[in-house]
C-alpha positions as CSV (number, residue, x, y, z in Angstrom):
1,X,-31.1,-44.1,-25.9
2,X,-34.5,-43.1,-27.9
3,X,-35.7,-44.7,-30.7
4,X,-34.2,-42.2,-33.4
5,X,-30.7,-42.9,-32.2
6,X,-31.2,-46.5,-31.6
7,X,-32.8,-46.7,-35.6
8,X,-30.3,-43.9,-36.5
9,X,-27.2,-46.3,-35.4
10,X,-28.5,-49.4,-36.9
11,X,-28.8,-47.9,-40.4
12,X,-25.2,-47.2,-39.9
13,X,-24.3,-50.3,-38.8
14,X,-26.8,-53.0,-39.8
15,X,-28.6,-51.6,-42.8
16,X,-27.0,-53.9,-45.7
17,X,-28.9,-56.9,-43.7
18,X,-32.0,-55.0,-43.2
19,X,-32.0,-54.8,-39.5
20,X,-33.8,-51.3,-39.6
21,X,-36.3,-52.6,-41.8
22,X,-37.2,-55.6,-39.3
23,X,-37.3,-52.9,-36.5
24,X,-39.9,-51.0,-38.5
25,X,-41.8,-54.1,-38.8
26,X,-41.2,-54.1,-42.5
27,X,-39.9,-58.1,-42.4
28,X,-40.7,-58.7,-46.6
29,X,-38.5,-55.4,-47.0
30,X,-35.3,-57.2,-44.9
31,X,-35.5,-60.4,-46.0
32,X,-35.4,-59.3,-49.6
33,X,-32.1,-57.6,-49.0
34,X,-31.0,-60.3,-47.3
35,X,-31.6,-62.7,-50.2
36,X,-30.8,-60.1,-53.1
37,X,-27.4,-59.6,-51.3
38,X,-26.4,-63.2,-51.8
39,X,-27.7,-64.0,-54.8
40,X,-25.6,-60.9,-56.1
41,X,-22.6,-61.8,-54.2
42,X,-22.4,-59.2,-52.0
43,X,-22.8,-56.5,-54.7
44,X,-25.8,-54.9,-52.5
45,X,-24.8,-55.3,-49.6
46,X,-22.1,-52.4,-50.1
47,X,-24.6,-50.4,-51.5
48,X,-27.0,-50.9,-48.8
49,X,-24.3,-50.0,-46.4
50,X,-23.6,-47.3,-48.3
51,X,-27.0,-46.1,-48.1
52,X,-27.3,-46.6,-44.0
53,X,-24.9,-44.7,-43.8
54,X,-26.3,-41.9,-45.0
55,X,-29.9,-42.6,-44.2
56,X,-28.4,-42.7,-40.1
57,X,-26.7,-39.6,-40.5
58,X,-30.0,-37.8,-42.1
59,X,-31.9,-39.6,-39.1
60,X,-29.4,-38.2,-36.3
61,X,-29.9,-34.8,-38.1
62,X,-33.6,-34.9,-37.9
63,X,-35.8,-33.6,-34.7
64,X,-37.7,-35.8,-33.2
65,X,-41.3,-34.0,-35.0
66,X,-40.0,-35.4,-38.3
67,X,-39.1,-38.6,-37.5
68,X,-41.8,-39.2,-36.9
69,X,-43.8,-37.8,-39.2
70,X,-41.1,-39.5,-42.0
71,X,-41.4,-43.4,-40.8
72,X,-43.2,-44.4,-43.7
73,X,-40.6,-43.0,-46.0
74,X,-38.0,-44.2,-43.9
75,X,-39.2,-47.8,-44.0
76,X,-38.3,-48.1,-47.5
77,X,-34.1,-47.4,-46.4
78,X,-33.7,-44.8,-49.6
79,X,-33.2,-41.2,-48.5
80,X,-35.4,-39.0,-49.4
C-alpha cells in the first residue's frame, strides 16, 4: 500500500480524531480536534468524519503528481 492510499483510508476512517494530521506531522492540528471534539460533545467529531470522508475519496481520486504537490493543503483536513 503507498502512502496516498494509506493517508487516503485514514481520512476515511480516522479523520474526526486527527490521525491523518499526526501522519503529516501536523501534531498541534490533531490534538486540537481531539480536544475541540470533547469539549463540544462530539459535535465535531461528525463533522470531521464527515469531512474525511470526502477528503479520502478526493485523495484516492488524485494521481500520485498531485498529491504530492497538495500536502500542504491537505494537512489542514478541509478540501479544497
Amino acid at each position: 500500500m503507498d502512502n496516498k492510499t494509506l493517508f487516503a483510508v485514514l481520512c476515511i476512517l480516522f479523520n474526526s480524531i486527527g490521525v491523518p494530521c499526526f501522519m503529516q506531522g501536523n501534531t498541534k492540528t490533531g490534538i486540537l480536534r481531539i480536544v475541540l471534539g470533547i469539549v463540544t460533545c462530539s459535535v465535531l467529531f461528525a463533522v470531521n468524519a464527515i469531512m474525511g470522508i470526502i477528503l479520502g475519496i478526493k485523495v484516492l481520486k488524485m494521481t500520485d503528481e498531485e498529491f504530492e504537490a497538495s500536502k500542504a493543503t491537505l494537512s489542514s483536513g478541509i478540501p479544497k
